[in-house]
C-alpha positions in Angstrom: -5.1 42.3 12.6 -1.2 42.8 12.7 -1.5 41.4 8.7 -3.7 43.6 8.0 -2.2 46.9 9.4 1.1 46.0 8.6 2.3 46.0 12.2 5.9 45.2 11.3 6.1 46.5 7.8 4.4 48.4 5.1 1.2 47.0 4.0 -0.8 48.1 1.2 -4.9 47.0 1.5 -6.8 47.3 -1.6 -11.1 47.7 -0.9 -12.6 46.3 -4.1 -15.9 48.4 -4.2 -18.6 46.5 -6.2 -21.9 47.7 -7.1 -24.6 44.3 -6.5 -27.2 46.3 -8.8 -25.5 44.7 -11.6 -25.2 41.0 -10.4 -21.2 39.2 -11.7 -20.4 35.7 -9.9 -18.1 37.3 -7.1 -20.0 40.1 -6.3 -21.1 43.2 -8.8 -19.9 45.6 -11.3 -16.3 47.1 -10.1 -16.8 51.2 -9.4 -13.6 51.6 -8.0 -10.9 51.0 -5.4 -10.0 52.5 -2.1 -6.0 51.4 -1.5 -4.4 52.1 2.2 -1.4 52.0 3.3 -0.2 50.9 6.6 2.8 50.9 8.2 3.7 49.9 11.9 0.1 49.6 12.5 -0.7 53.1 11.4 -2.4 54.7 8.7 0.1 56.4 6.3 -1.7 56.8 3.1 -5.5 56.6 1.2 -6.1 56.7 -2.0 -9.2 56.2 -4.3 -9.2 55.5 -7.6 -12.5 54.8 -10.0 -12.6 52.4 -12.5 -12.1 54.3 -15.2 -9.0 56.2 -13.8 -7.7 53.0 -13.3 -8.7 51.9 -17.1 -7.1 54.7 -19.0 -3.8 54.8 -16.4 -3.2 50.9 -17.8 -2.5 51.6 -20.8 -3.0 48.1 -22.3 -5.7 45.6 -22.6 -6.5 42.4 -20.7 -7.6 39.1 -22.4 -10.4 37.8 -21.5 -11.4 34.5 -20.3 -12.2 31.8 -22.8 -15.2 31.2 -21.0 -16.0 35.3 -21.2 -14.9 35.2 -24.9 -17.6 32.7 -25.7 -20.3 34.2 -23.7 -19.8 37.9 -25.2 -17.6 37.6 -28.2 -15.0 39.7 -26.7 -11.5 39.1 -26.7 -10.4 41.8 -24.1 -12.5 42.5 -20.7 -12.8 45.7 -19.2 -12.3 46.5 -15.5 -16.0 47.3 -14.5 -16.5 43.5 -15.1 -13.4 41.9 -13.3 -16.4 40.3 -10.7 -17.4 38.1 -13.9 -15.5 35.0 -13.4 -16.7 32.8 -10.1 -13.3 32.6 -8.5 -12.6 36.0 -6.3 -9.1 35.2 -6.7 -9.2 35.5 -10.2 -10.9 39.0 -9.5 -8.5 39.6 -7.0 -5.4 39.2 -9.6 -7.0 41.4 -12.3 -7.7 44.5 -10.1 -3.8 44.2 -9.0 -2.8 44.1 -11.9 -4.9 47.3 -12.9 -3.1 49.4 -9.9 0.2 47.5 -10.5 1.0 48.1 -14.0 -1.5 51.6 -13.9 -0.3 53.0 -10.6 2.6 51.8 -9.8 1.5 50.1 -6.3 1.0 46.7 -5.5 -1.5 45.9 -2.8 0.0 42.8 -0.3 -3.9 42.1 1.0 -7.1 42.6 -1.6 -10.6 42.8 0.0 -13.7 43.3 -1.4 -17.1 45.0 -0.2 -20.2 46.0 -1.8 -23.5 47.8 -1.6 -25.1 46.2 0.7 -22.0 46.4 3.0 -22.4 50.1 2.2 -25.6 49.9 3.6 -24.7 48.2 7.0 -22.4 50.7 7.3 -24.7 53.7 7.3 -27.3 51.8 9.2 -24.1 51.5 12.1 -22.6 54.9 11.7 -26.0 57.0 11.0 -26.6 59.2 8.0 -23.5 60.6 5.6 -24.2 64.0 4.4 -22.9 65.1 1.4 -22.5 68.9 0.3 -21.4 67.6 -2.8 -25.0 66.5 -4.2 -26.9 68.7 -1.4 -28.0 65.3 -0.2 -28.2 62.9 3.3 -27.7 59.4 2.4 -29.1 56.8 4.7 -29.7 52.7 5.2 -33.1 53.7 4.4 -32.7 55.5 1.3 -29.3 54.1 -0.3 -30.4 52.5 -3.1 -33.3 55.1 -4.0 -30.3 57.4 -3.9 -28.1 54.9 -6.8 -31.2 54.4 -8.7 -31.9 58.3 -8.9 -27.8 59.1 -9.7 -26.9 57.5 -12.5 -23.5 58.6 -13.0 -20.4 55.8 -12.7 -18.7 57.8 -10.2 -21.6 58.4 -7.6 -21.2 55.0 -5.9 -17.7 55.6 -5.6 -17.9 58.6 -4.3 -19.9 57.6 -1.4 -17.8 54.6 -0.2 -14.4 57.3 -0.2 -16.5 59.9 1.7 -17.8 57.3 4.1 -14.4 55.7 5.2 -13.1 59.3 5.2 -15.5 59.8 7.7 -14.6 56.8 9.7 -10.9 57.3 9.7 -11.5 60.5 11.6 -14.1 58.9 13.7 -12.2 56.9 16.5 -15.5 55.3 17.6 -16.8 54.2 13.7 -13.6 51.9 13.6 -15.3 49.3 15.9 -18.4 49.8 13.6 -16.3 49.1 10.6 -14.2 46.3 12.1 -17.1 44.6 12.9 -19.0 45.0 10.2 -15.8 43.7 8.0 -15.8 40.4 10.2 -19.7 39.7 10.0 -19.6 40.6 6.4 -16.7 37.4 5.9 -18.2 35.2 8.0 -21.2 34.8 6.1 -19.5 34.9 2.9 -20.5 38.8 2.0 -16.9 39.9 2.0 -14.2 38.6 0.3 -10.2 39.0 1.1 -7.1 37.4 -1.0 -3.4 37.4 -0.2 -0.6 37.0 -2.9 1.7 35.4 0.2 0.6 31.5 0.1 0.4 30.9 4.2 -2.3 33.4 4.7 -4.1 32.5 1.3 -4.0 29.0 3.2 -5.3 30.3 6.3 -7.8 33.0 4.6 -9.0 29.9 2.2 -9.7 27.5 5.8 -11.8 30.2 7.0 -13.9 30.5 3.9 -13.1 34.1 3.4 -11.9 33.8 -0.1 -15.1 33.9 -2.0 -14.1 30.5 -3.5 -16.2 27.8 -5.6 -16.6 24.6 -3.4 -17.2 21.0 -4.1 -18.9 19.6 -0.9 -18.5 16.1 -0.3 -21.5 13.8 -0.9 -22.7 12.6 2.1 -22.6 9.0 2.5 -26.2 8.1 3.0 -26.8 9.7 -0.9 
């Protein structure tokens, strides 16, 4: 926790939000990302930016992987499919380097969430009403909901008015923190750090959304 809310310096946290409607190896298509800053533990400063804010604000193209470049044919991969290669950390890198060279700000800590995330979250915290859509969004009905909106920014939209609602909720930050540490534990949700010790650490805990090679046992 003190890495994570910066409890002796600033600390920006970057909330990859992936949509698992459209399957990529580390998780789903990428709709946006929610970046938080802490700083002595506190909450200083949200942001949310969609993909495609985040696409036209880099102003430059990424290569893609060989491996992408065969599959597709393309030389140059867009953000909404950063989840494509199998390593997390490789997902992890290009989405810095969308709010780095885009925004201007680094994040120290990456995490990434998606749908159904989303929809432990309501199930925990109850219904999100949105006067937005005239709508109430529930566990029950999320993904009726995505199916019905087809717009890019509608999945966004909901994670930034949910954790708005739980950063003014005292009580929904137990919900969340728990959720968050259920969600890495069985390999749901995904975190990465640039600084090499807490890589290490994240890595031995199996929260980095990494491809394994278990050992063969010896009776095979």
């Amino acid at each position: 926790l003190p890495t994570f809310l910066g409890q002796s310096q600033r600390q920006r946290v970057a909330v990859i939000l992936q949509d698992t409607q459209e399957l990529r190896p580390s998780g789903g298509v990428v709709r946006g990302v929610l970046l938080f800053t802490f700083q002595n533990g506190l909450l200083i400063d949200q942001q949310y930016y969609s993909a495609e804010v985040l696409e036209k604000a880099h102003l430059g193209r990424v290569t893609a992987s060989p491996a992408y470049q065969r599959a597709f044919g393309a030389q140059t991969i867009k953000l909404l499919d950063a989840g494509w290669e199998p390593e997390f950390a490789q997902t992890a890198a290009f989405v810095s380097e969308y709010l780095d060279r885009g925004m201007g700000r680094k994040p120290d800590l990456i995490l990434s969430i998606h749908t159904l995330t989303l929809q432990e979250l309501l199930s925990r915290l109850g219904p999100l009403a949105r006067t937005s859509t005239n709508e109430v969004v529930t566990a029950a009905n999320i993904f009726e909901r995505l199916e019905v909106q087809t717009q890019d920014a509608y999945l966004g939209d909901i994670y930034a008015e949910l954790f708005q609602k739980i950063l003014v909720d005292p009580q929904a930050t137990r919900s969340l923190s728990e959720v968050l540490f259920d969600g890495l534990q069985k390999g749901q949700i995904f975190v990465t750090s640039p600084v090499a010790t807490q890589q290490e650490l994240f890595s031995s805990l199996g929260w980095t959304g990494g491809v394994t090679t278990p050992p063969c046992p010896q009776a095979l």
